[in-house]
C-alpha angles and dihedrals in degrees: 000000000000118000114200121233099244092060105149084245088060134232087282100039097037092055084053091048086058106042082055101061088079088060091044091042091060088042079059098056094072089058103044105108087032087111129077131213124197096203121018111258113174099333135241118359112240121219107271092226086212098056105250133096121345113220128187121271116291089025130099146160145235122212089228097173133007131189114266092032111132105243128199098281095055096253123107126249109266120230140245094057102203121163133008150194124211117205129176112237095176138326093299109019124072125184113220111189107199142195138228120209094206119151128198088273093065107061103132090048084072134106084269107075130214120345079001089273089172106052093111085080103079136062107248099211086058092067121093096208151012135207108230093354083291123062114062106234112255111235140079134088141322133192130233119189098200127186118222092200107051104025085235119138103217104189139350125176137168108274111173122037148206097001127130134238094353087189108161133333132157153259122264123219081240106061099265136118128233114208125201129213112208103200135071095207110164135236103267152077094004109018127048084220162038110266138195095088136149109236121182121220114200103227092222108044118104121220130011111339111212107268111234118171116232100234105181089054090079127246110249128111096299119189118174128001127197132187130219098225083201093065108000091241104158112218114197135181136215129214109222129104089249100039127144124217125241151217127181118207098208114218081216119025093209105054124034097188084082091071128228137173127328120201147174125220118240123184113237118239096012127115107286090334098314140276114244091189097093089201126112084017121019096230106151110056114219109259093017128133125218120183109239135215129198121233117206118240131206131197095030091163071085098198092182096044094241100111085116093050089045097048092043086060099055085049114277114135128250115245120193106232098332102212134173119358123185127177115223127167106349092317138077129217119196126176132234101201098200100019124119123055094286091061086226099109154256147219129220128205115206116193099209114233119270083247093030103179089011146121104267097031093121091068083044114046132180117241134241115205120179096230101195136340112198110241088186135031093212086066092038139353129186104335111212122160112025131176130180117251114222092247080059101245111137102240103204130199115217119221114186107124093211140154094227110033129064118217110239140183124249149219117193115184128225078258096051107246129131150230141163131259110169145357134206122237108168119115118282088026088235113181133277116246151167093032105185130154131222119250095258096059087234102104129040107203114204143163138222109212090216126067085021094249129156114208127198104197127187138180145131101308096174092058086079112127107193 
């Protein structure tokens, strides 16, 4: 794998980074059998001899973007890759839109270098937002046109621009990716507006789209968004320890620009519309199904940052950090990534109703199982992005910066159980994210936040015994 000089580590820091991965990779091997798996997988993980993730035996990896690198357009990719969208373009070439989790603070950490020395770059009315009238913010998407035969990137550009803490998002039936801000900053002192907004990202378009706020959507720390291709209900999720999830009914399914509904589930028959946490009272039996309902919310532009407390009192249920959510065939999954009594996460699958959104849908409700709580850290710990392989197992990315603990990528079985399919090793330990698969099932992309680096990992999939 080739870095670029201009790697946000630099030339320097970037080669010590490396000669150390000898020294890391023997610390790791302490550690190697520290996690636990509950069905086989794909068996034992085996050293990565470059330091950085270590994969089962048959797979492997290519380093396919890094931060710093200079991309198409001229500007540098920005660092703190977080979630990520994978679209088929033709039989070889994928498109991944990706987002930065890049906060105010990290401004220089942006596609603009240094002192922002490329900001002339860019055209100015295409960014959503400035720091001080002047800087553009740093986060938002790039795009990445990526080619499955020959392991080249071709081409990769800013696409979204001027936004704040893009952390997941999610995928649209049309081609199209739906970016998450997870922050409810305020217009002020440091930013020109009001952030924690849903922005969509067409896949195919070149250059920096116009940046227009989903408003419907709801402002509140998003983090991740999917969409039910049967009916074009957007389900969305919020990362606080008392969030609510959601679900937004579109006036036009097409474009969400044209507002709709936005709602909050409750569970019937359940204490002021239930509590999923399982922490201070078990409430919600693993494995167990409980039928929902949805609560209607107003003023979701939420200027005091209470939309969550008001729609819990009118019945909605508490989630703890809701995280990714993917739909895959009829039914959606979506991670909590501290919620149980263990405080190590869950994840939740909801079956819409067959009139989800409908008239009739209270006699027909849709269903809430908790999928799986981790009893043990070692076997899961904190699950955050998650995508659906095509052989329908829910491949997790873990997210607990620890100095004990590696973060590691899941599989979790139709059964629930789970296994393990990869471990970082790099060093910080920083957490896996934007896991996404080609079309063609053959290649899982996935980033690891630090030190800013896109993967492309293959192998023989269908090898899993579970």
């Amino acid at each position: 794998m080739t870095f670029s000089r201009r790697g946000f580590l630099g030339a320097t820091a970037t080669s010590l980074a490396f000669a150390a991965f000898s020294a890391r990779a023997q610390d790791e091997a302490l550690e190697a059998e520290t996690y636990l798996n509950e069905v086989q997988g794909y068996g034992a993980l085996v050293p990565d001899p470059k330091g950085m993730i270590d994969l089962p035996p048959g797979f492997r990896y290519q380093v396919i973007s890094q931060a710093g690198e200079t991309m198409s357009d001229g500007l540098l990719v920005p660092g703190k890759a977080d979630g990520m969208g994978c679209f088929g373009v033709d039989a070889e070439r994928v498109l991944l839109v990706r987002n930065h989790e890049l906060s105010v603070s990290d401004i220089y950490n942006g596609a603009f270098g240094l002192g922002e020395r490329l900001i002339d770059r860019i055209d100015r009315s295409k960014v959503w937002d400035f720091q001080n009238g002047q800087r553009p913010l740093p986060g938002g998407t790039t795009t990445q046109l990526y080619n499955l035969k020959t392991g080249q990137t071709e081409r990769q550009h800013l696409s979204l621009a001027g936004s704040l803490v893009n952390c997941c998002g999610g995928v649209t039936p049309w081609g199209s990716w739906l970016t998450c801000e997870e922050t409810t900053i305020e217009a002020g002192l440091e930013v020109g507006k009001d952030h924690g907004w849903v922005f969509e990202v067409p896949s195919s378009h070149v250059g920096l789209v116009e940046p227009v706020a989903l408003k419907g959507l709801g402002r509140f720390k998003h983090e991740a968004a999917c969409i039910d291709p049967r009916t074009g209900v957007v389900y969305l999720t919020e990362d606080v320890a008392d969030g609510l999830f959601y679900r937004f009914l579109p006036n036009d399914r097409r474009d969400l620009a044209k507002g709709g509904r936005l709602q909050a589930l409750g569970l019937i028959d359940a204490p002021e519309g239930g509590d999923t946490r399982n922490q201070e009272e078990k409430s919600f039996p693993i494995g167990g199904w409980k039928a929902a309902h949805w609560i209607d919310l107003d003023g979701v532009d939420n200027p005091y940052d209470d939309l969550r407390r008001r729609g819990h009192a009118k019945g909605a249920a508490i989630f703890c950090r809701g995280e990714g959510v993917f739909f895959g065939q009829g039914e959606l999954y979506f991670a909590c990534t501290a919620g149980g009594a263990a405080g190590s996460g869950q994840i939740f699958r909801y079956v819409p109703s067959a009139v989800e959104g409908q008239a009739g849908e209270k006699d027909r409700p849709g269903k809430l199982q908790l999928f799986v709580e981790s009893q043990n850290d070692r076997v899961l710990d904190y699950a955050d992005n998650l995508v659906v392989a095509p052989w329908g197992h829910v491949i997790v990315c873990e997210d607990r910066y620890s100095d004990t603990l590696r973060n590691h990528l899941r599989g979790v079985t139709p059964q629930g159980k789970i296994y393990t399919l990869a471990r970082n090793v790099f060093t910080g330990n920083s957490e896996f994210a934007g896991a996404c698969f080609s079309p063609d099932g053959g290649t899982l992309f996935v980033n690891l936040q630090n030190p800013g680096v896109t993967l492309a990992i293959t192998g023989p999939w269908a090898s899993v015994k579970a």
